[in-house]
N, C-alpha and C positions, 0 to 999 in steps of 0.2 A: 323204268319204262315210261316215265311220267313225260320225258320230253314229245313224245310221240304224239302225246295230245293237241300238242300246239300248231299245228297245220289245217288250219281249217278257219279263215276267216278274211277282213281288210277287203270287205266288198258293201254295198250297200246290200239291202235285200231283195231290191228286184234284179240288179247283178246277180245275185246270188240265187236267183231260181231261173234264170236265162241258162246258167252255168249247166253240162253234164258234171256229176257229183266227182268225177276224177281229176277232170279239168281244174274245178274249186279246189279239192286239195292239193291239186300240184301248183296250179296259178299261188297261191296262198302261202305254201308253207316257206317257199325262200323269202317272202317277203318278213314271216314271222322271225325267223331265223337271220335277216339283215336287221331287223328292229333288235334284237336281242343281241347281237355283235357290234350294232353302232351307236348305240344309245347309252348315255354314261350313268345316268344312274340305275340302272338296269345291270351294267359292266361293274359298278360299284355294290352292287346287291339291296341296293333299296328295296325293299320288299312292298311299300305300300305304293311306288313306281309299278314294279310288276303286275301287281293286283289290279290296277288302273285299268293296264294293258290288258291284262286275260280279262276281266269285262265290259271292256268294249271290242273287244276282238275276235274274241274266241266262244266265250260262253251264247252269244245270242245264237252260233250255229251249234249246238248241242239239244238231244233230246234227254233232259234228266227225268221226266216224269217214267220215258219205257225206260232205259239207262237203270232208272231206280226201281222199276220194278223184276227189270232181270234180273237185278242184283240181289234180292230180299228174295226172290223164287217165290212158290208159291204160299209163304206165310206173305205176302201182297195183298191175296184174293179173303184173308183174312182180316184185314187191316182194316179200319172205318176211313169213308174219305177225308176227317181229319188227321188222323194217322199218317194217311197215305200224302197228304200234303206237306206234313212234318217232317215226316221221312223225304220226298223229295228235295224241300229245302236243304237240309241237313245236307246230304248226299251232295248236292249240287254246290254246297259251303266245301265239303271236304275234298271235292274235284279241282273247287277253282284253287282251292292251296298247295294242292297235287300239283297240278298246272302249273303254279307259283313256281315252286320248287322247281321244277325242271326246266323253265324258262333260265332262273337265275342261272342253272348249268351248262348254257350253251354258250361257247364261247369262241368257236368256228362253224363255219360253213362245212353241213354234211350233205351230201351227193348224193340223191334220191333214183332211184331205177324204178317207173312206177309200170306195174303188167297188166295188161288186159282183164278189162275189165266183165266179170261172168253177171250175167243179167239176160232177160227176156227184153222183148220191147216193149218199150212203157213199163215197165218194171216200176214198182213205186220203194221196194227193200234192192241192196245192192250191197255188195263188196269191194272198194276199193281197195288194193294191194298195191305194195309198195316193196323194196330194197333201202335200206340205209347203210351208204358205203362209206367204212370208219377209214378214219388219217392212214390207220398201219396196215402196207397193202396183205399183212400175213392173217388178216384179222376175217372174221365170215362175217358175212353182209348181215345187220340185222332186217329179218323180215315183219312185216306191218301190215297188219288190213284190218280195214278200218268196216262197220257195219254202218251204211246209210239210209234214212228213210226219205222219200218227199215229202214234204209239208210245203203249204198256202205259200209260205216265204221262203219258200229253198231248201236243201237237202240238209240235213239234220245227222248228226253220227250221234249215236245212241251205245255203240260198243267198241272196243278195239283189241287187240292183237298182237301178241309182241312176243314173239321166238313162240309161237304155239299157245300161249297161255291168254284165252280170254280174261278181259275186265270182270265184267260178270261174273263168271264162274268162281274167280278168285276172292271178289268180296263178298258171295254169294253163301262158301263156309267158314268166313267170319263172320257176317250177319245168321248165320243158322245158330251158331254158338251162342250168339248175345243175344239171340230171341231166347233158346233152351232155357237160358238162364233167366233173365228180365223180362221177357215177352217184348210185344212190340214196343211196348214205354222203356223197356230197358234199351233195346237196341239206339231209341229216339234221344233216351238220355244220355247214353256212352257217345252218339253222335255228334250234340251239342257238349258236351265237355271238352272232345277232342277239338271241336273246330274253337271254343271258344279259348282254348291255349293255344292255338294257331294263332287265333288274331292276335292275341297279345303279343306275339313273338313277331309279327309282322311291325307289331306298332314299336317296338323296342328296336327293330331295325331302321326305321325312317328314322324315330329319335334320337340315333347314335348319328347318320349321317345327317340329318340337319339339325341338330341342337335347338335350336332357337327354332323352329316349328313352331306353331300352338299344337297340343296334344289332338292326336286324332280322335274320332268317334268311332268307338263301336258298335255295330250294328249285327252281329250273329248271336246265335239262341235266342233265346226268348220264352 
């Protein structure tokens, strides 16, 4: 479901709080999805290409702080605000590789049906929903709705939606597990171990396609 993430950005931020939050991801997502079909090292799978992209593109319109605390439920309200800062990095590390990943999967242009959007006025929380209509016309459209919040700089998605199965709820009983077990310091160290064999696996792809690189830096865990 990871591709789904990627529709939501390639505006500045006063753009991006002019925008109604349907508008933003509809304006946005063909343009992510032409960046991801026309761009050759992206088509090649460079991965530290990708990563570029999902953070200047994507990640500044995300809320991971709520994001991360629906996800952990309410062992959150338990957390210290270092914890809870830990844990959002992490999270917001193992989104952008999420991201990653699905970026490098795209590789045509898919046809978006986006619905009416349910909201009050002035509504500051919103659902934007969508259709994703596959190549094979026998195939059922996948459905999307994405959860947005306002903020200072523009509309924020904080959750999403994909055939029925929130984000949240689904990392929600993997993180309850690896609290059961390690508590919050567990769930924070299984987090950093995961993203930091990400990066590594990111950096082992730029260095197969350009050899002669100088070796990237790492910058996750800590």
């Amino acid at each position: 479901m990871g591709m789904f993430f990627l529709v939501f950005s390639m505006m500045t931020s006063r753009a991006a709080a002019q925008e109604a939050p349907d508008a933003l991801v509809k304006r946005v997502s063909q343009e992510i999805i032409d960046l991801a079909t026309s761009d050759e090292e992206i088509q090649a799978g460079n991965r530290k290409r990708i990563l570029q992209v999902v953070n200047e593109k994507i990640l500044p319109h995300a809320d991971f702080r709520r994001a991360t605390a629906l996800a952990v439920g309410h062992h959150w309200r338990k957390a210290t605000p270092e914890q809870q800062e830990r844990l959002a990095e992490e999270f917001r590390d193992l989104l952008m590789y999420t991201y990653a990943g699905a970026m490098s999967q795209i590789k045509e242009d898919y046809p978006l049906e986006f619905l009416p959007v349910r909201s009050e006025p002035g509504a500051n929380d919103v659902e934007v929903r969508f259709q994703v209509r596959r190549p094979e016309r026998s195939a059922e459209p996948i459905r999307v709705s994405y959860r947005m919040t306002r903020a200072p700089d523009g509309w924020k998605i904080y959750d999403v939606n994909v055939l029925g199965v929130w984000m949240s709820e689904a990392y929600r009983n993997t993180f309850s597990s690896e609290i059961a077990r390690g508590g919050i310091n567990g769930l924070i160290q299984t987090l950093d171990a995961k993203n930091r064999k990400l990066a590594a696996n990111a950096d082992a792809s730029a260095t197969r396609i350009h050899p002669t690189a100088p070796a990237p830096i790492q910058s996750l865990g800590g």
